[in-house]
Every structure is written in structure tokens, then in C-alpha cells.
C-alpha positions in Angstrom: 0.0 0.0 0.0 1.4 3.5 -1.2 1.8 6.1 1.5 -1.3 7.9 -0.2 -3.4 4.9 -0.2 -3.4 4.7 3.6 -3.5 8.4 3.8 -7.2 7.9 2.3 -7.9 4.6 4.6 -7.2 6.5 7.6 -9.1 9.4 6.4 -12.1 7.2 5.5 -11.7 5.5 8.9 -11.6 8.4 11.2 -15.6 9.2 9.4 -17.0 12.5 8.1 -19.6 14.5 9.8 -22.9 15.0 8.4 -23.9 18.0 6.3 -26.4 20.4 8.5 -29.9 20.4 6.8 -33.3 20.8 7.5 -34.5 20.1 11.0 -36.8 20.6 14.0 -35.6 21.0 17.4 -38.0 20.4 20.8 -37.1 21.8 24.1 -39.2 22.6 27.1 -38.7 26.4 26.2 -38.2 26.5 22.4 -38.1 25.1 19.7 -35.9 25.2 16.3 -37.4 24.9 13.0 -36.2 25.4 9.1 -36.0 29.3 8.0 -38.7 30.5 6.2 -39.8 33.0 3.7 -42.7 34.2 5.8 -40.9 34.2 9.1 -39.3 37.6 7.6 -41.9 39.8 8.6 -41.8 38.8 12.3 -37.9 38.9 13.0 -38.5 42.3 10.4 -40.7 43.9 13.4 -39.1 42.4 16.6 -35.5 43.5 15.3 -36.4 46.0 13.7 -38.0 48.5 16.6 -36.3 50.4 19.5 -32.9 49.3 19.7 -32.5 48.0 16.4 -29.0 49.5 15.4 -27.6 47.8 18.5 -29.0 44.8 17.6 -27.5 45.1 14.0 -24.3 46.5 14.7 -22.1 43.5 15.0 -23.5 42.4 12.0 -22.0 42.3 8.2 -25.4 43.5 6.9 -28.4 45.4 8.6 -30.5 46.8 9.6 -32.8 46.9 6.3 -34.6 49.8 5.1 -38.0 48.1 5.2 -39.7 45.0 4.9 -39.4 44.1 1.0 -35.4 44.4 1.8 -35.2 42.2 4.5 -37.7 39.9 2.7 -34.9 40.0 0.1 -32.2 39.1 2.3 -34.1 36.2 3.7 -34.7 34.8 0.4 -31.1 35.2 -0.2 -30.5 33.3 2.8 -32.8 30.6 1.8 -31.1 30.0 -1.7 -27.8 29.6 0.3 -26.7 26.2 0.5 -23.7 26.7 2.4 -25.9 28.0 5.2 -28.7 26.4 7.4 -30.6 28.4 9.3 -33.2 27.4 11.7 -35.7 30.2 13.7 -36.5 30.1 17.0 -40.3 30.2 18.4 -41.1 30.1 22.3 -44.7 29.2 21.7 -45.5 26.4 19.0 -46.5 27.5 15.4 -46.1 31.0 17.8 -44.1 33.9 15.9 -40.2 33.6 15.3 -38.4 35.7 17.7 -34.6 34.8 15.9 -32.7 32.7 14.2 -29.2 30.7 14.3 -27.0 29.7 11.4 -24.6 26.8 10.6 -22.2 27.8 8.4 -18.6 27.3 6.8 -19.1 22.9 7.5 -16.4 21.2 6.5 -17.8 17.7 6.7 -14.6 15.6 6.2 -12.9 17.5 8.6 -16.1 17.4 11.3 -15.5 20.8 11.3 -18.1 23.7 11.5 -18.8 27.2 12.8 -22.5 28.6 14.6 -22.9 32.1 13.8 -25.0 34.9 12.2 -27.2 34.4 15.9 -30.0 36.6 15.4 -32.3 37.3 19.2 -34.8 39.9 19.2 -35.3 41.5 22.0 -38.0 39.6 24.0 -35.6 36.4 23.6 -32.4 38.0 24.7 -31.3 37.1 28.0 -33.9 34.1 28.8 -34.0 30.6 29.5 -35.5 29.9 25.8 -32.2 31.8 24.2 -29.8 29.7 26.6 -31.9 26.6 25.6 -31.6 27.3 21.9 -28.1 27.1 22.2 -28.4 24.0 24.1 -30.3 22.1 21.2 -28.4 23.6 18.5 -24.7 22.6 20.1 -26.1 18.9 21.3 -27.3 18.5 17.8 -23.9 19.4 16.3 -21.9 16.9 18.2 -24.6 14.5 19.2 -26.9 13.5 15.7 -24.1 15.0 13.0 -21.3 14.0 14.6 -18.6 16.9 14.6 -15.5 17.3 16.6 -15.0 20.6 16.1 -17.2 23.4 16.3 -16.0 27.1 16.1 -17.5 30.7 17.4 -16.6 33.7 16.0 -17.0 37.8 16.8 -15.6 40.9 16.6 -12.8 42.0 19.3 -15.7 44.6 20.0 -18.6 42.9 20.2 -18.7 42.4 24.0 -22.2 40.6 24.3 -21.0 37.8 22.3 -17.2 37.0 23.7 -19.2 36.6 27.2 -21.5 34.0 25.4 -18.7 32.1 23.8 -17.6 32.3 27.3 -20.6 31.2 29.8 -21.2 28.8 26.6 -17.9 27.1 27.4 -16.0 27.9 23.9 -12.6 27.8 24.9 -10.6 31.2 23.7 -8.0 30.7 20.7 -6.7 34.2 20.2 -7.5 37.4 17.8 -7.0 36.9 14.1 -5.7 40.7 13.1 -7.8 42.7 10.2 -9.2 39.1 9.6 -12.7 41.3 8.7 -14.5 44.2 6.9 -17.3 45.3 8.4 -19.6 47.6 7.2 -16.5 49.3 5.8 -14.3 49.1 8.6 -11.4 46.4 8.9 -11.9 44.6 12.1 -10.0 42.2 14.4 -11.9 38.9 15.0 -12.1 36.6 18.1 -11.6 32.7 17.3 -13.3 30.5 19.6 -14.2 26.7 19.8 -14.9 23.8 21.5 -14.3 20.1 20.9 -16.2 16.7 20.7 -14.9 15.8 24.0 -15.0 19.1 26.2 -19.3 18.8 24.8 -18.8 15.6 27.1 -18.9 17.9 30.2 -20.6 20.4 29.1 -23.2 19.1 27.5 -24.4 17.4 30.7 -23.6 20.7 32.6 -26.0 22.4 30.3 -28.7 19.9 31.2 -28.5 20.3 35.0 -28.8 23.8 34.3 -31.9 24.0 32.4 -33.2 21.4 34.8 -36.6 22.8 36.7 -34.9 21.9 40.0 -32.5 24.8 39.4 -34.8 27.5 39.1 -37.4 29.4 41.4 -39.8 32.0 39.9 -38.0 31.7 36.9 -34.5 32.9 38.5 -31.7 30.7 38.2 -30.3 29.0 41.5 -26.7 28.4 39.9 -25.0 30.0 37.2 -23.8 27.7 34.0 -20.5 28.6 35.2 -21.2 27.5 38.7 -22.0 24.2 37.3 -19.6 23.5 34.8 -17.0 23.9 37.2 -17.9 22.0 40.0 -18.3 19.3 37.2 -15.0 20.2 36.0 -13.5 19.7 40.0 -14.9 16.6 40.5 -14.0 15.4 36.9 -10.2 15.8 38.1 -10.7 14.6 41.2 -12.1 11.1 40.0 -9.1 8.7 40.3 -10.7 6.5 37.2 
């Protein structure tokens, strides 16, 4: 056997990922469902009131002029098949309040990235927006496989470096001028987490959203309260 033939049998060994496509997520707060053509106008009014250049700013595009722009994004979006996105709804068949995108997979490699998250107002900050995370990273590693998965922001975009963070995306460093941005060159923040660091957090993630750990809809512990005491006794088990 050449040294490329085993090359390519211990590529094909080690497995591919699976390609993101269309899919509906359940949780007790949310649930994920395939992007839409008429989910525009309802992300158009919820992120597009008060507040809505705050909520765009971070973003390569946006905010839209009207209605039959942003319709015109999100049937941009939909004809993207590099991209899946999937809104968010709080109430069943309810109104979209967001969306999240898997992008830039690299199957082979089990490599992808989650970005272009998009939370209107009433879902920022809430049990549902933490959740949707939840379902959306457990569905990564857990039914397509990856090993990989990789968060990206501006140096300036505070909000979502302490996501990546409370998320548990470990920090890989700044990539220099590695952006234009609405005309400005920008430094971007490259974070990820692997396969096997999912392993604790995934189940930390859980306990969090558990009902036990919340009372009048405040949380009791912090995802970062729980994740490390699962971390501490992880490196205190002998086995």
C-alpha cells in the first residue's frame, strides 16, 4: 500500500460529519425549525423596533430599510446552501423571535462554525435563548457527529465573547484585520470547543436548564457555577 493509499484509509476510517440540513428542534422552552420566507416579517418587526442598530451593529449587513429588503435578504439566505438556518419560536407555530446559522461545515474534517445568531429582544437574556443554544450545540456533536465546532466575533462585540464564554467555547486568540465590516477592517475573536469538552458540558448544560434549578423563573446556579464544580470533580475522579 502507497503512503497515499493509507493516507485515504485512515481518512475514511476516522468518518466524516454529516452535512447540516433541514431540522426541527423540541425543548421545554423552544423550539428550532427550518427558516422561512414568511418568518421575515416577524424577525422584520421584533429587530427591527427600538434598539435596532444595537442589535444590527455587529453584523456584516443590517439593519434593512423596510420589509421588502429584509424579505430579500431572507430569500437570499434561503437559496444559500452553504448555510442552514433554523428560527427560534417560544410558543409552538407562535411567531419567530430569531434565528441561528450553521455555516462554513467542513464535513470531512467534522468541522463547523454557529454564527449569524440573530435574538430579538424579547428572547435575549432568557431561559429559551440559553436553551436554543443547548439544542443547537447537542445536535452538532450529538446527531451529525462533529468534533469541532468554532464561534466567531468581533474583538468589540462584548455581548458575544461573554456567550462564547458562559457557553464554554474555549478562547484561541484574535485573528488581526481578519474582517470588513460595514466598511471598517476589524480584528476577529476565534473560539471553539471540541467533541470531548461537549462531554462535560453538554451534561452541565442539562442540569442547568433542569426545573430543580430554578425558582420563579431565576436561576439558583450559574452555568458557570455548574460546569466547574463538574470540571473539579472530573479531576478529582481517580478513574
Amino acid at each position: 500500500m502507497t503512503g497515499q493509499e493509507t493516507w485515504k484509509k485512515l481518512s475514511h476510517e476516522a468518518g466524516s460529519a454529516s452535512r447540516p440540513g433541514a431540522v426541527r428542534l423540541a425543548g421545554s422552552h423552544v423550539g428550532l425549525s427550518p427558516l422561512r420566507l414568511e418568518d421575515a416579517e416577524g424577525i422584520f418587526e421584533l429587530t427591527h423596533a427600538s434598539g435596532r442598530d444595537e442589535i444590527w451593529a455587529e453584523m456584516k449587513i443590517g439593519p434593512f430599510d423596510g420589509i421588502e429588503s429584509f424579505q430579500a435578504h431572507v430569500g437570499e439566505l434561503l437559496n444559500d446552501q452553504s448555510r442552514t438556518i433554523l428560527t427560534l419560536r417560544t410558543i409552538a407555530d407562535g411567531p419567530p423571535a430569531g434565528w441561528l446559522c450553521l455555516m462554513e461545515a467542513r464535513p470531512a474534517h467534522r468541522v463547523i462554525e454557529l454564527g449569524y445568531v440573530l435574538f430579538a429582544p424579547p428572547l435575549q437574556r432568557t431561559i429559551a435563548a440559553s436553551e436554543a443554544l443547548f439544542l443547537i450545540m447537542r445536535h452538532i456533536f450529538d446527531d451529525l457527529g462533529y468534533r469541532r465546532l468554532e464561534w466567531t466575533c468581533t474583538t468589540d462585540n462584548a455581548k458575544s465573547r461573554r456567550a462564547a464564554d458562559r457557553l464554554g467555547f474555549a478562547f484561541e486568540g484574535i485573528l488581526r484585520d481578519g474582517l470588513v465590516l460595514k466598511g471598517r477592517t476589524r480584528d476577529i475573536c476565534m473560539y471553539s470547543m471540541l467533541a470531548r469538552e461537549w462531554a462535560l458540558v453538554g451534561p452541565a448544560f442539562r442540569a442547568w436548564l433542569s426545573p430543580d434549578n430554578f425558582s420563579e423563573g431565576r436561576q439558583i446556579r450559574s452555568l458557570l457555577e455548574i460546569r466547574g464544580t463538574s470540571m473539579h470533580v472530573a479531576q478529582s475522579d481517580p478513574g
